[in-house]
C-alpha positions as CSV (number, residue, x, y, z in Angstrom):
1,X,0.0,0.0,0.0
2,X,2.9,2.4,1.1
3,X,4.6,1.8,-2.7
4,X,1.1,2.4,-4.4
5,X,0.6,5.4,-2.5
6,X,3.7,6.7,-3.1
7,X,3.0,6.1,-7.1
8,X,0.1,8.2,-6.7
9,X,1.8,11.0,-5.0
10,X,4.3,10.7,-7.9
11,X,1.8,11.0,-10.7
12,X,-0.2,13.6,-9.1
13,X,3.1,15.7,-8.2
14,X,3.6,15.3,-12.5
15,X,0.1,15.4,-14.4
16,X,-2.0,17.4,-11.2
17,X,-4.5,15.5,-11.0
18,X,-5.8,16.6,-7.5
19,X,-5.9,19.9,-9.4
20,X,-7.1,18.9,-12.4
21,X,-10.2,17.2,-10.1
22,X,-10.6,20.0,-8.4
23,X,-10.9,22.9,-10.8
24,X,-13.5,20.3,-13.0
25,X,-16.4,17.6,-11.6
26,X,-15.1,18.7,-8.1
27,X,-16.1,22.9,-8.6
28,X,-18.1,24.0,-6.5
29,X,-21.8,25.3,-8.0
30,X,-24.8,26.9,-6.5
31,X,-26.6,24.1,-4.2
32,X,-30.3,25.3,-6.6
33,X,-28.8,24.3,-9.8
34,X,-29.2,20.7,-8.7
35,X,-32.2,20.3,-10.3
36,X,-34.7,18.8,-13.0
37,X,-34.3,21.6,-15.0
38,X,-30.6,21.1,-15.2
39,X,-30.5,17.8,-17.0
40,X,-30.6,18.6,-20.2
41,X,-27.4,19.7,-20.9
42,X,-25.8,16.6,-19.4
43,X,-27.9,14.3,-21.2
44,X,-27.2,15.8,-24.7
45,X,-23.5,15.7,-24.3
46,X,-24.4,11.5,-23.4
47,X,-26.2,11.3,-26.7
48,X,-23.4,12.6,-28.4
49,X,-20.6,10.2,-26.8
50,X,-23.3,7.4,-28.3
51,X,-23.0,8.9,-31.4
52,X,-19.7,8.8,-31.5
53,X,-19.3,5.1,-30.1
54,X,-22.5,4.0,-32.5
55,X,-20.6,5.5,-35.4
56,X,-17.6,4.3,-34.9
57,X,-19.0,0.6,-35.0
58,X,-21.0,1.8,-37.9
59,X,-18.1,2.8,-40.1
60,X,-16.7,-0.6,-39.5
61,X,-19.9,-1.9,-42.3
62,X,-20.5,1.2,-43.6
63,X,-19.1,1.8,-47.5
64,X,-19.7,5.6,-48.4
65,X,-19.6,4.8,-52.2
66,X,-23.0,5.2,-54.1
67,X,-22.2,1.6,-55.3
68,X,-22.3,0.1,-51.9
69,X,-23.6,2.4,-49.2
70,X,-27.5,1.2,-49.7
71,X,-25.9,-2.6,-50.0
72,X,-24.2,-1.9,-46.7
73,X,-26.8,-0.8,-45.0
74,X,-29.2,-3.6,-45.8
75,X,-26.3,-6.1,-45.2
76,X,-26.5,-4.5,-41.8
77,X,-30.4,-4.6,-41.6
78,X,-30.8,-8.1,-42.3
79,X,-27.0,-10.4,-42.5
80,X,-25.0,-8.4,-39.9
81,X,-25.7,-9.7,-36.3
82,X,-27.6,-6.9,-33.9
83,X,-26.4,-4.7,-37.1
84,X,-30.1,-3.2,-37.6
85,X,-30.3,-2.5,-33.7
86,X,-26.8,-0.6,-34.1
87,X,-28.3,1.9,-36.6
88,X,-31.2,2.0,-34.6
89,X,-29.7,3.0,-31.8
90,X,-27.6,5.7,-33.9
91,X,-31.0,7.2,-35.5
92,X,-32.3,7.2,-32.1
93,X,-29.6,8.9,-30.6
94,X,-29.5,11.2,-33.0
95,X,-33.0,12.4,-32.2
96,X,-33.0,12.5,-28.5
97,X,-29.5,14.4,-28.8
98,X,-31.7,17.0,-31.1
99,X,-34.9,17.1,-28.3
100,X,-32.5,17.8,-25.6
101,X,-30.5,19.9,-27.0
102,X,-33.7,22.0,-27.5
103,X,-34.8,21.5,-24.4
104,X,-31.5,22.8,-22.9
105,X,-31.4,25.9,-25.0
106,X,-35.0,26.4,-23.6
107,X,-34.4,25.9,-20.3
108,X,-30.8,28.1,-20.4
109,X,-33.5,31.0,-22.0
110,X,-35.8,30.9,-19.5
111,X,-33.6,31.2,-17.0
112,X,-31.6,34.0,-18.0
113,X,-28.1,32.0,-17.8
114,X,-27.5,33.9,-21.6
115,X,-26.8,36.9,-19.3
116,X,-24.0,38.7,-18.1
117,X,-21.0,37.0,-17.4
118,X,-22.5,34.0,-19.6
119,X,-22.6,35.6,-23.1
120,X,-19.7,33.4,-25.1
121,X,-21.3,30.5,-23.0
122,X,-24.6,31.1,-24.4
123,X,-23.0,32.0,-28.4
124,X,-20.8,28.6,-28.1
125,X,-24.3,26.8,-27.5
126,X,-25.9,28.5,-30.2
127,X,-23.2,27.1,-32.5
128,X,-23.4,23.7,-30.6
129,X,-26.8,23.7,-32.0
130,X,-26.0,24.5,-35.4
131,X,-23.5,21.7,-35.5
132,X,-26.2,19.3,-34.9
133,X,-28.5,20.0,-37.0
134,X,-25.9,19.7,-40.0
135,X,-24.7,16.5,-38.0
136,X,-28.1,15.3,-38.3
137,X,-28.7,16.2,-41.9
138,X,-25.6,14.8,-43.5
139,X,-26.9,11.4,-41.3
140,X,-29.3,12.0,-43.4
141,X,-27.8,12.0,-46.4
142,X,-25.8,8.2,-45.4
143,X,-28.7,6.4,-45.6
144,X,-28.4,7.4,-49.6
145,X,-32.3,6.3,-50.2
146,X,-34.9,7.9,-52.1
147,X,-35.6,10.1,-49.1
148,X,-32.1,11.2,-48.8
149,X,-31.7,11.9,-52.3
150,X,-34.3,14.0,-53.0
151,X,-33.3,15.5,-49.5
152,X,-30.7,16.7,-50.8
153,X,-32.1,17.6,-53.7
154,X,-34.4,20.1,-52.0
155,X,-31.2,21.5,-49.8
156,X,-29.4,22.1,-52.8
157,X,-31.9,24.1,-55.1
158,X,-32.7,26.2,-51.1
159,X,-29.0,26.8,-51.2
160,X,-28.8,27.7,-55.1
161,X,-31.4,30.6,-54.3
162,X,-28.5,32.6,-52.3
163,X,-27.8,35.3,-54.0
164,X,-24.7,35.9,-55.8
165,X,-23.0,32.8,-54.2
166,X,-26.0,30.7,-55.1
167,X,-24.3,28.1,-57.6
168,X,-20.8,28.2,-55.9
169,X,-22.9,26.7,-52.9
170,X,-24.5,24.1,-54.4
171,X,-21.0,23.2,-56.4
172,X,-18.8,23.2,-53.2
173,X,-21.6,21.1,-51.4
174,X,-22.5,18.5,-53.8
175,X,-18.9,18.4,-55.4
176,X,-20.2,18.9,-58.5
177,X,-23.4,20.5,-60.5
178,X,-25.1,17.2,-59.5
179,X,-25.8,14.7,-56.7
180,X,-23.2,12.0,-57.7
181,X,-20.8,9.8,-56.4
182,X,-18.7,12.5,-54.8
183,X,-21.2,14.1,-53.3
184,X,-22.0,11.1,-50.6
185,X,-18.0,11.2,-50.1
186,X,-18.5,14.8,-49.3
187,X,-21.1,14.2,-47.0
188,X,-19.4,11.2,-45.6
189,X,-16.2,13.4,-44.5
190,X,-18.6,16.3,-43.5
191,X,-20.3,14.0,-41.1
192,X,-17.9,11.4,-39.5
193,X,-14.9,14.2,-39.8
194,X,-15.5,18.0,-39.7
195,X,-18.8,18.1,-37.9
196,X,-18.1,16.3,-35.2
197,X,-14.7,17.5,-34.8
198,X,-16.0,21.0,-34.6
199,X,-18.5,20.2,-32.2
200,X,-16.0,18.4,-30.2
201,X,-14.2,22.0,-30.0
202,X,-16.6,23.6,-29.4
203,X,-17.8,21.4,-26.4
204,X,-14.6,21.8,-24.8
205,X,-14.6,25.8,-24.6
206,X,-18.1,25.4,-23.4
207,X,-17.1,23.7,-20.7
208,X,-14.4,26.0,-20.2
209,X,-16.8,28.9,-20.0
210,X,-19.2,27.0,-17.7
211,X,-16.0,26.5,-15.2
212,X,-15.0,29.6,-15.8
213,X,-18.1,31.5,-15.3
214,X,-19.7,29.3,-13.1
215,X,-23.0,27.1,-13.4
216,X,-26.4,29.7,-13.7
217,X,-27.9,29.9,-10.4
218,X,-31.8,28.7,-10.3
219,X,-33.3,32.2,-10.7
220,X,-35.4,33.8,-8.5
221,X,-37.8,36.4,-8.7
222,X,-36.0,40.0,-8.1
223,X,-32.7,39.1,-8.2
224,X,-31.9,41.3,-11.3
225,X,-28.3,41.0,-12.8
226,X,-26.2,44.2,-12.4
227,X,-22.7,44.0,-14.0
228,X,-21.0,45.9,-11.3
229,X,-22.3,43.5,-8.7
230,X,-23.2,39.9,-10.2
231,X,-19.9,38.9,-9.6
232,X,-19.1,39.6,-6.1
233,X,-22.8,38.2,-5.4
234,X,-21.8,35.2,-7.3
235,X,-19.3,34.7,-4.9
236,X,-20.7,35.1,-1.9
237,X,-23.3,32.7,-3.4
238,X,-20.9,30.0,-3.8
239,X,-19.3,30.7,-0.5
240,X,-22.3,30.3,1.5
241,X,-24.5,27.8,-0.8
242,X,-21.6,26.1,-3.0
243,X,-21.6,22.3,-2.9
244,X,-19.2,20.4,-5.0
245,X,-20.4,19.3,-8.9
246,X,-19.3,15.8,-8.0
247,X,-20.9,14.0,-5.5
248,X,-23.1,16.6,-4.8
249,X,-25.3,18.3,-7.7
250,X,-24.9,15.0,-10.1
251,X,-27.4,12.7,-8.6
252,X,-29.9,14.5,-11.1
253,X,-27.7,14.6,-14.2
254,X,-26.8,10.5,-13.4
255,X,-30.2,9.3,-12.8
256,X,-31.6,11.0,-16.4
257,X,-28.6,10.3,-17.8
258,X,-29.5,6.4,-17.2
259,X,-33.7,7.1,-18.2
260,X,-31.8,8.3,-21.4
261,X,-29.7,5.3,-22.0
262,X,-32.6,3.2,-21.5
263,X,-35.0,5.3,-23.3
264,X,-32.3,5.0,-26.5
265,X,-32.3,1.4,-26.1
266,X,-36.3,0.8,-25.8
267,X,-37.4,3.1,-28.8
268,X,-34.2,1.3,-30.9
269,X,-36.1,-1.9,-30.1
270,X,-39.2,-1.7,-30.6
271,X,-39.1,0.7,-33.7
272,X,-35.9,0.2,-35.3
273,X,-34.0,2.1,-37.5
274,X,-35.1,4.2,-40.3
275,X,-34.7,3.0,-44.1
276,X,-33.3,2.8,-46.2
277,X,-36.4,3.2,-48.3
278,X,-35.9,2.6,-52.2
279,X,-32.6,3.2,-53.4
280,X,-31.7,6.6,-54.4
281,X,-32.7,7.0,-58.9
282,X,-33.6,10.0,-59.9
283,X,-35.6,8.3,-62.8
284,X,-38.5,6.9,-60.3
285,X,-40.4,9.6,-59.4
286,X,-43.0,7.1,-57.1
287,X,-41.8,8.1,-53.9
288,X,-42.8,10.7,-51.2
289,X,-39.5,12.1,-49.4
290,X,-39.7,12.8,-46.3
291,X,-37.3,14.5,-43.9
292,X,-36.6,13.3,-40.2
293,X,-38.6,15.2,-37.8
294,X,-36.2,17.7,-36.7
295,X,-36.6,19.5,-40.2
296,X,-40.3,18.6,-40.9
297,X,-41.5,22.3,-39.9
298,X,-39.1,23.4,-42.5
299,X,-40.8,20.5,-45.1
300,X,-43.9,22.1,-44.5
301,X,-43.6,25.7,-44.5
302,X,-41.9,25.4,-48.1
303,X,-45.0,23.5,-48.8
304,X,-47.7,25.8,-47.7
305,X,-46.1,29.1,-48.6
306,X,-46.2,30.8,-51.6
307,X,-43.7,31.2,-54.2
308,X,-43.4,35.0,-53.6
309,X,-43.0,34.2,-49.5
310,X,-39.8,31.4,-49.9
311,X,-36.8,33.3,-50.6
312,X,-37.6,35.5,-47.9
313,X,-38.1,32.5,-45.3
314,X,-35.6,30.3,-46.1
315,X,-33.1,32.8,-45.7
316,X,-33.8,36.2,-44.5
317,X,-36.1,34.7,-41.6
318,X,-33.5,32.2,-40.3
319,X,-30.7,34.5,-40.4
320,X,-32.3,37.0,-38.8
321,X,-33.2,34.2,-36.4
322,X,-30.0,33.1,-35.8
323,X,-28.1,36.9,-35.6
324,X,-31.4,37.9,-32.6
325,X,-30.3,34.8,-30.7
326,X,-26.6,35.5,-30.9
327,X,-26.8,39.1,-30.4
328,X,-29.7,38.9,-27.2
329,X,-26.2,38.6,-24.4
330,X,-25.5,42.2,-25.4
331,X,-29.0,43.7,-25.7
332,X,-30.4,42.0,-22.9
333,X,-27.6,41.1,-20.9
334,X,-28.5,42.7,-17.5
335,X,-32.2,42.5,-15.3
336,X,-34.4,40.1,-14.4
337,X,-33.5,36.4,-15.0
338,X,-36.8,34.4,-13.3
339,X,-39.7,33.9,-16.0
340,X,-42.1,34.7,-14.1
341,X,-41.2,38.6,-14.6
342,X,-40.5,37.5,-18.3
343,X,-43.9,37.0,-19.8
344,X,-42.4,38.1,-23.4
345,X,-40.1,35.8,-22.9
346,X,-42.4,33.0,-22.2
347,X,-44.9,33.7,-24.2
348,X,-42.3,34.0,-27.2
349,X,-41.1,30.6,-26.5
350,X,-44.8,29.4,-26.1
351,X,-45.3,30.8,-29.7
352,X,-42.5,29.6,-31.7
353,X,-42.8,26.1,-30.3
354,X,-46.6,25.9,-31.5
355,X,-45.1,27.2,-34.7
356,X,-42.8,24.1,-34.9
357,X,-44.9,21.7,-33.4
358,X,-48.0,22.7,-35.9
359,X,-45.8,22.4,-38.9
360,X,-43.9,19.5,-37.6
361,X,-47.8,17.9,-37.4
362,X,-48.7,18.8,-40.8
363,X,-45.2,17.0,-42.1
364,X,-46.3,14.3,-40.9
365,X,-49.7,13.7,-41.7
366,X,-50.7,16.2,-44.3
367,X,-50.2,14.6,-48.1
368,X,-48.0,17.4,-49.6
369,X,-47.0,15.0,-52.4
370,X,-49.1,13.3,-54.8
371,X,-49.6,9.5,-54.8
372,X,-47.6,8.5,-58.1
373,X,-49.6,5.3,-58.3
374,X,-52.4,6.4,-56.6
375,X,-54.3,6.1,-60.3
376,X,-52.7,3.5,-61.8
377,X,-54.3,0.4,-60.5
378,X,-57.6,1.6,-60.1
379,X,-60.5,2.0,-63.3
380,X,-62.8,5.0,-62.2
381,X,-65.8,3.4,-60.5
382,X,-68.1,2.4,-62.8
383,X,-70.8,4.5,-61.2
384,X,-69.3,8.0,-62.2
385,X,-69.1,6.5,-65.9
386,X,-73.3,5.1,-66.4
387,X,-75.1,7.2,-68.6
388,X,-72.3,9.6,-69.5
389,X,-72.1,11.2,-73.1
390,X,-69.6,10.7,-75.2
391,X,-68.5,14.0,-74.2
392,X,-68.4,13.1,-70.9
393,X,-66.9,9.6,-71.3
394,X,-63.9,11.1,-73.2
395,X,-63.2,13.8,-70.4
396,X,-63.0,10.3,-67.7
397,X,-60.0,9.3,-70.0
398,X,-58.8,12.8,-69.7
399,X,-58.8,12.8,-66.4
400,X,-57.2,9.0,-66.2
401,X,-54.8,9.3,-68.5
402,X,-53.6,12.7,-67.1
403,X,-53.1,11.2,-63.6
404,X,-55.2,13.9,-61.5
405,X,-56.3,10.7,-59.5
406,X,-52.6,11.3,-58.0
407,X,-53.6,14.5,-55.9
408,X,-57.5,13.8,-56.4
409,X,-59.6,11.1,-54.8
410,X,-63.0,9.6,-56.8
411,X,-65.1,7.1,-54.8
412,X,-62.7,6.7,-52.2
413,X,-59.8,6.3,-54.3
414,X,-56.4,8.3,-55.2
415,X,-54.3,10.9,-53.6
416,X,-55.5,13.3,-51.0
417,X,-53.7,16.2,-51.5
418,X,-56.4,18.2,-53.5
419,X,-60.1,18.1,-52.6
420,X,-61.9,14.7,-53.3
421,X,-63.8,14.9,-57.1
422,X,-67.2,13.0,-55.5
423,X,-68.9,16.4,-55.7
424,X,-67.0,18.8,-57.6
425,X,-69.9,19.9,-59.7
426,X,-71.6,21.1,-56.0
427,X,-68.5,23.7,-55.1
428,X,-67.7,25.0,-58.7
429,X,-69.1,26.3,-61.8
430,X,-67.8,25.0,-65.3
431,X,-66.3,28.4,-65.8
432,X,-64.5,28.0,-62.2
433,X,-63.7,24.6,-63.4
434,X,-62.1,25.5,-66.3
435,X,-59.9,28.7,-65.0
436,X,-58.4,26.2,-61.9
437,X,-57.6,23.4,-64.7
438,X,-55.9,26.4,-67.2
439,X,-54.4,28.9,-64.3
440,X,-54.1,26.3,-61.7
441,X,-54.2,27.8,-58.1
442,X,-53.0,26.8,-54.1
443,X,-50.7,23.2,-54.9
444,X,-52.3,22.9,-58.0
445,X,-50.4,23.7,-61.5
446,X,-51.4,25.3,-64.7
447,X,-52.6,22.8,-66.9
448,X,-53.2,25.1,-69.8
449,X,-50.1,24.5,-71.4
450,X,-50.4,20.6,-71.0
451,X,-53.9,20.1,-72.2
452,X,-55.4,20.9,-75.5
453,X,-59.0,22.7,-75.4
454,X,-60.8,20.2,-76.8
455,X,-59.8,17.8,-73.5
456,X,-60.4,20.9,-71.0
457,X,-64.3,21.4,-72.4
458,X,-64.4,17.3,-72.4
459,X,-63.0,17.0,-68.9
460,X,-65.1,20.0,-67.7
461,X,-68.1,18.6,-69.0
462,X,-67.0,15.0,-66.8
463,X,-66.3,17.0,-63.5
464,X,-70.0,18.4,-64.1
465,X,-71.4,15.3,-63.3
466,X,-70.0,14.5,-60.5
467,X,-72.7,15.2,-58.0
468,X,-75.2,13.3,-55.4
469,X,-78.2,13.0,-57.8
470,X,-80.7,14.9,-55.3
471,X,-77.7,17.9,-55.4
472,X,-78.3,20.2,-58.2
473,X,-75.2,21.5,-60.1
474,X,-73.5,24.6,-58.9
475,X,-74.1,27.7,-61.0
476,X,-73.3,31.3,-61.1
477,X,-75.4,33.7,-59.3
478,X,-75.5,36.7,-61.7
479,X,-78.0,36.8,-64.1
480,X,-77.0,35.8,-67.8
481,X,-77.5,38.3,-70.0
482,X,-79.8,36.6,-72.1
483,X,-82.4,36.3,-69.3
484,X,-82.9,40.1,-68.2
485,X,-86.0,41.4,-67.1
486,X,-88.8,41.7,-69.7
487,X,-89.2,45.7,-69.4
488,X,-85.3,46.0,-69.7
489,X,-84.2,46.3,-73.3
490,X,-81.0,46.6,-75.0
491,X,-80.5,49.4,-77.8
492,X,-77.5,49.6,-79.9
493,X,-77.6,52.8,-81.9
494,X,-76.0,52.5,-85.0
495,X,-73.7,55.5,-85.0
496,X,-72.1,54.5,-81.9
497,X,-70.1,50.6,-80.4
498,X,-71.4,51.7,-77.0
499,X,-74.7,49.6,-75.7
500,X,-76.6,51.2,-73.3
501,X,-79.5,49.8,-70.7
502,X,-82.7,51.8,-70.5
503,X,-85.9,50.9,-69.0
C-alpha cells in the first residue's frame, strides 16, 4: 500500500490530478442548480458520446460509395448480427441528442443564464446547436435512399437561391453541378470528420466557459443582474451555498442520464432504425421524401407558402433568427433572470414552439405529395361513368390518363392532397372549373399549357357530373345576360359601339 501510494503521490506531483479534479467535476456550483431543470445539458452531451461510439461501429460496415452504401446498409439490416439495432440505436440517438439539445437551449432561456458573465457561453451553444442540425442532416444524407436523395435535392436548389454565391454553394456542397458519387464522399467526411470535430471543439470551450463563469444559479424572482455587482454576489453565493459538482449536484444529471440510455435502447427496439427506403434513382419519381422530424416544420412551410414568400423565409427569416439569438447577451444582458417577470419571454417561447410543433404535425400527416400510383391500379368506378355522353366519357380518360387521381380522390380512391372529385360539380361552376384546370391555383399547377381545349371542355363537362343525384349543379349567381327582365331592353344605336341599358 505504502509503494502504491507513493505512485500516486508521484503522478499527481507530474500530471496534477488533484488539481485537475478539483478545478473540474469537483467545482463548486450553486446548491439550486441541482435540479430537474438542469439535466438537459448533461444528457445531450451522453447522446453525443453514443453517437460517437454507435458511429464508430458503424463505419466498421458502412461503404460511403453510391455503389455500396444502400448494399451496406441492408447487409446490416438483415446479415449483420444486432447490425439493424446498431443503426437504430444511432438514429435514435441522433433524435434524443436533437430534443434535448432544445430542451436545454430552452431551459438556459428561461432562465436567463445567456446573461451577463455568460454571453460566449450562451453564443458557443448557439453554435453547438447549429453543429447538430448539420450533423443530423448529413446522417441523413448516409442512408443514400430515395428520401435522402431527394433530401438533398431540395437543400441544394434552397441553397442555389443565395444570391450571388448561389451556384458556388450548391457546387462546393455536392462536389459537382449534381448529386453523384462525390457528393456522398462529401457528405461522408462532413459527417464522420468536420462536424463532429468542430463540435467536439466547441464542447470543450463550453465547458471552459461553464468553469470559468460558473453554473447559472436557479433564478429567482427580483434578483436582477447588475454587471457591477453579479460577480461579487456570485461569490458570496458559492461561498455560502456552493456544494461540490461531483458528489453533490450529479445525482440529477446521473439518474436522467440512465432514463436516457434506457430510453435510446427501448425506442431502438421496438421501432428500429429508419430506411433505407428505395434506393436513391432520380428516374423513379413514385416516392414521397420525407425528412426526419427535426426539419419537418421546414418540409412544411416550403410547402404551404407561396412562391413570392420562400426566398424570404428560407433565408432572411433564419438568419435574422440566428443573428437575434446570438446578439440577445449584449441587448439583454443585464435585469431580471426568473420567468415569471419574463412574460415576453415565455410567451415567445410558447409561440415559436406551436409554430414548430404545428408544422412538424402537418409534415407528418398532411399529403404534400401526390400518390404517383395512386391512379394507376384503379379503373374509375363504374358508377361515375353510367349514362355519360360521349363527351363526358372522353373527359373520364382525360382525367385518367392525365393522372389527377394522383392528388384527387373519386369514390374513395387516389391521392389526397387536393379536394376529393365526389362532388365537384356542387363547389364550382364550369367556368370555375375550367380557370383552376388552365391557371391552376393553391398546390395545383397550370394545366393550360399541357392540355389541348378540346380535352379541358371534355373534362369540364366530366367533372359536371359528378354530384349526389338529389344535389343540383353549382351555378353562377349573376344573371346571364340573355335572361334580363322583360321591361329591360337593349339598344345599340347604329352611329355608336357603346350599348346602353334603358328601361
Amino acid at each position: 500500500m505504502k509503494t502504491l501510494k507513493n505512485i500516486a503521490v508521484w503522478l499527481d506531483d507530474r500530471l496534477h490530478l488533484t488539481a485537475l479534479w478539483a478545478s473540474s467535476a469537483g467545482h463548486e456550483v450553486p446548491a439550486s442548480s441541482g435540479s430537474w431543470w438542469y439535466v438537459f445539458g448533461s444528457a445531450t452531451l451522453l447522446c453525443f458520446v453514443i453517437q460517437v461510439l454507435t458511429g464508430i461501429c458503424l463505419a466498421f460496415v458502412y461503404v460511403p460509395s453510391t455503389n455500396e452504401a444502400y448494399t451496406s446498409l441492408e447487409y446490416l439490416n438483415h446479415a449483420q448480427f444486432w447490425g439493424w439495432y446498431l443503426r437504430a440505436v444511432h438514429y435514435w440517438g441522433s433524435n434524443m441528442m436533437v430534443a434535448f439539445m432544445t430542451c436545454h437551449m430552452i431551459q438556459v432561456f428561461l432562465f436567463g443564464a445567456y446573461k451577463y458573465p455568460r454571453e460566449l457561453t450562451w453564443i458557443s451553444g448557439i453554435f453547438l446547436l447549429l453543429c447538430t442540425l448539420a450533423l443530423s442532416f448529413t446522417g441523413q444524407v448516409m442512408r443514400w435512399d430515395q428520401d435522402a436523395y431527394w433530401g438533398l435535392g431540395i437543400g441544394a436548389s434552397i441553397l442555389g437561391r443565395i444570391p450571388l454565391i448561389g451556384a458556388q454553394m450548391v457546387r462546393l456542397v455536392l462536389a459537382g453541378p449534381i448529386i453523384a458519387g462525390e457528393t456522398l464522399s462529401r457528405f461522408f467526411t462532413l459527417h464522420v470528420f468536420v462536424i463532429p470535430g468542430l463540435i467536439m471543439a466547441i464542447v470543450a470551450m463550453h465547458l471552459r466557459l461553464v468553469l470559468a463563469k460558473g453554473i447559472n444559479e436557479y433564478p429567482r424572482p427580483g434578483y436582477k443582474v447588475h454587471r457591477a455587482t453579479y460577480d461579487a454576489d456570485y461569490a458570496d453565493l458559492i461561498h455560502k451555498e456552493g456544494v461540490p459538482f461531483v458528489p453533490d449536484a450529479i445525482g440529477k444529471d446521473l439518474i436522467f442520464s440512465a432514463f436516457t440510455i434506457v430510453l435510446i435502447l427501448f425506442l431502438a427496439f421496438v421501432f428500429g432504425p429508419k430506411g433505407p427506403r428505395g434506393i436513391p434513382d432520380p428516374t423513379i419519381v413514385d416516392t414521397s421524401p420525407q425528412p426526419d422530424f427535426y426539419f419537418l416544420c421546414i418540409y412544411a412551410a416550403l410547402a404551404l407558402l407561396p412562391d413570392w414568400m420562400e426566398t424570404f423565409v428560407m433565408f432572411f427569416a433564419p438568419a435574422a433568427g440566428i443573428l437575434f439569438l446570438l446578439a440577445l447577451p449584449f441587448f439583454a444582458g443585464t435585469g431580471e433572470k426568473s420567468a415569471k417577470r419574463r412574460p415576453v419571454a415565455v410567451l415567445s417561447v410558447i409561440l415559436v414552439m406551436l409554430v414548430i410543433v404545428t408544422l412538424a404535425w402537418f409534415g407528418l400527416t398532411v399529403p404534400w405529395s401526390p400518390h404517383m400510383n395512386a391512379w394507376s391500379g384503379d379503373a374509375i368506378p363504374a358508377q361515375f361513368l353510367a349514362g355519360r355522353t360521349p363527351l363526358e366519357m372522353h373527359g373520364a380518360i382525360v382525367l385518367q390518363n392525365k393522372q389527377c387521381r394522383d392528388c384527387h380522390a373519386l369514390g374513395g380512391h387516389g391521392g389526397h392532397r387536393g379536394p376529393a372529385l365526389d362532388s365537384i360539380a356542387t363547389r364550382m361552376t364550369p367556368d370555375l372549373m375550367v380557370r383552376q384546370v388552365v391557371q391552376g391555383g393553391g398546390n395545383m399547377p397550370a394545366y393550360g399549357k399541357k392540355l389541348s381545349p378540346a380535352e379541358v371542355e371534355a373534362l369540364v363537362a366530366f367533372m359536371r357530373t359528378l354530384r349526389p343525384q338529389s344535389t343540383p349543379p353549382s351555378r353562377d349567381s349573376a344573371p346571364p345576360m340573355n335572361r334580363l327582365p322583360r321591361d329591360f331592353a337593349v339598344v345599340v344605336p347604329p352611329h355608336t359601339a357603346q350599348a346602353t341599358i334603358k328601361k
